[in-house]
C-alpha positions in Angstrom: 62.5 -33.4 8.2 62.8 -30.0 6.8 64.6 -28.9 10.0 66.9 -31.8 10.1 71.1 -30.8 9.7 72.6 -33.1 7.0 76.6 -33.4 7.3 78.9 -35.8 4.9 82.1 -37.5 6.3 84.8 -35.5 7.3 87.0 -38.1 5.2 84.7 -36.9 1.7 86.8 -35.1 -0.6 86.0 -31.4 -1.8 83.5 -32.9 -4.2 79.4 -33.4 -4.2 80.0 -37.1 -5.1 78.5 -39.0 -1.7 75.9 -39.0 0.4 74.9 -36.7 3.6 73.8 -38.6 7.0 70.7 -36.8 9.1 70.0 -37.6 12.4 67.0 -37.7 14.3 66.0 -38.9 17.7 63.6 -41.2 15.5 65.4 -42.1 12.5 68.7 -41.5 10.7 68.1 -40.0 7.0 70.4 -40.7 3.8 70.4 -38.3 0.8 72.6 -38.0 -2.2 74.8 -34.6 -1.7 74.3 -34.1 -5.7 70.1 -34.2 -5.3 69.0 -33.0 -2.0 65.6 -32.7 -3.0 65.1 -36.7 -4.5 64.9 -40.1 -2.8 65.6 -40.1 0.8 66.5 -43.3 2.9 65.3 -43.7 6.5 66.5 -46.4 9.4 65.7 -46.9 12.3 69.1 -46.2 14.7 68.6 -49.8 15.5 69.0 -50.9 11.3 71.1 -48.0 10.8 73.8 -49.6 13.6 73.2 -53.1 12.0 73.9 -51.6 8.4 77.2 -49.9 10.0 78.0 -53.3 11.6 79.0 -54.6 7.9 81.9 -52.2 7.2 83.4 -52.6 10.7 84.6 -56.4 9.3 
């Protein structure tokens, strides 16, 4: 993961105040923008779709 490019939505405003999206051919990768070094959340692509699926209603 320490190679892994991290970009936050192009619809973020100017501040550090959401999360960054890495993607892997493996897994996608959630951090908080404010603590890059903390907690990290991995999917699968396959949960990571299926998580996306709920805010497309």
């Amino acid at each position: 993961m320490g190679d892994l490019i991290y970009r936050k939505s192009s619809r973020s405003m100017t501040g550090e105040s959401c999360v960054e999206v890495g993607n892997s051919p493996k897994a996608i990768y959630i951090r908080d923008s404010k603590n890059r070094q903390g907690a990290i959340v991995k999917f699968t692509h396959k949960s990571w779709g299926e998580f996306l699926k709920g805010f497309s209603m």
